[in-house]
N, C-alpha and C positions, 0 to 999 in steps of 0.2 A: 653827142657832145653837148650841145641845148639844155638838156634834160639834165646832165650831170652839172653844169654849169647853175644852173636853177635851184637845185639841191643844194648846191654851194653856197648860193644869195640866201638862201633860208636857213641853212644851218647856220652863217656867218650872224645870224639874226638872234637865232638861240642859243640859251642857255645850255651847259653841257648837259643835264636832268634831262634838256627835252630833243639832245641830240635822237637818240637813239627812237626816239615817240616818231619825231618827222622821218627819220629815217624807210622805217617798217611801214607808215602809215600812208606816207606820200611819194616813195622813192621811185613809182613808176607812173606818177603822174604827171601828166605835162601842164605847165603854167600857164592860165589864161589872163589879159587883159581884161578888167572892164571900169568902165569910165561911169563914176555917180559922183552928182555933185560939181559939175566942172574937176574934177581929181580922177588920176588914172591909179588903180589897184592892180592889184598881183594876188593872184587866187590859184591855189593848186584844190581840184575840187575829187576827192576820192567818192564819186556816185558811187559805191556797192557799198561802202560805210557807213554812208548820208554825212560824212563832215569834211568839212574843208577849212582848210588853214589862209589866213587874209595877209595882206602887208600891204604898206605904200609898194607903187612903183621905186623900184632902182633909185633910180633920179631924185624923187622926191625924199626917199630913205636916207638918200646920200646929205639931201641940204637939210631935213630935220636934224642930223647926226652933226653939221658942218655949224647949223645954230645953236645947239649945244654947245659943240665947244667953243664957240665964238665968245659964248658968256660964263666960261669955265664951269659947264651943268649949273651955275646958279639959276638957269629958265627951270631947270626942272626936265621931264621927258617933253621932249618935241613931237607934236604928232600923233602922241599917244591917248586920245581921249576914244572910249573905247564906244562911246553910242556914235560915232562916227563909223568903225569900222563894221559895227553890227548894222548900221542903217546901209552900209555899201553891202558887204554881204546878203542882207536881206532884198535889197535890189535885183543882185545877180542872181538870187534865185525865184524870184520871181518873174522871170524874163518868161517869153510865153513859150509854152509845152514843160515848164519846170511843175511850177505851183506850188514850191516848197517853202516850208513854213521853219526860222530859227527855233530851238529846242532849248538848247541851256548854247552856253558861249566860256571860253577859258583863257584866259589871259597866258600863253607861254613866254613871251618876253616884251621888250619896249616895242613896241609897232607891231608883234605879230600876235593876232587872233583866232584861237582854232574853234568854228560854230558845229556845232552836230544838229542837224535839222531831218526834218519828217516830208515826205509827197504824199499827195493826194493818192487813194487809194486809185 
């Protein structure tokens, strides 16, 4: 239930183009926390691909989405500056026993990031 629950918070996040991408690419992966920067993310990380797709936590998705519309989208995207999500990402993979190195990075919609990254041999 989790898992399909999770798929939903992410899809609800994408564009319809990249339904089908998270779908195939992420659909048996389960969601991990991890905290950089004082901020909690949301990482679904497909190890046999090498790429994984990033987001704020829940919560925090919710009140970037909530300041938006607070000031009718005239702030622009909330949340979405993307060396933030690449420098959380590159965190979580460098946690010890990973030693994985960001490759290229793809913006799929406002707040979610999909990085495809390399391991040490």
């Amino acid at each position: 239930m989790t898992k399909y629950l999770t798929i939903c918070a992410a899809l609800a996040l994408t564009g319809c183009g990249s339904f089908s991408h998270v779908v195939e690419t992420y659909g048996d992966v389960r969601a991990e926390y991890h905290e950089f920067d004082n901020l909690s993310w949301r990482i679904m990380d497909n190890r046999e691909l090498e790429q994984l797709v990033i987001s704020a936590s829940p919560g925090r998705a919710f009140g970037n989405g909530f300041a938006q519309g607070a000031t009718l989208g005239l702030s622009g995207p909330v949340g979405d500056d993307e060396a933030d999500f690449r420098a959380a990402a590159a965190s979580f993979l460098a946690q010890p026993g990973r030693g994985c190195t960001i490759t290229e990075g793809t913006r799929l919609q406002v707040g979610l990031y999909e990085y495809r990254y390399s391991c040490g041999a």
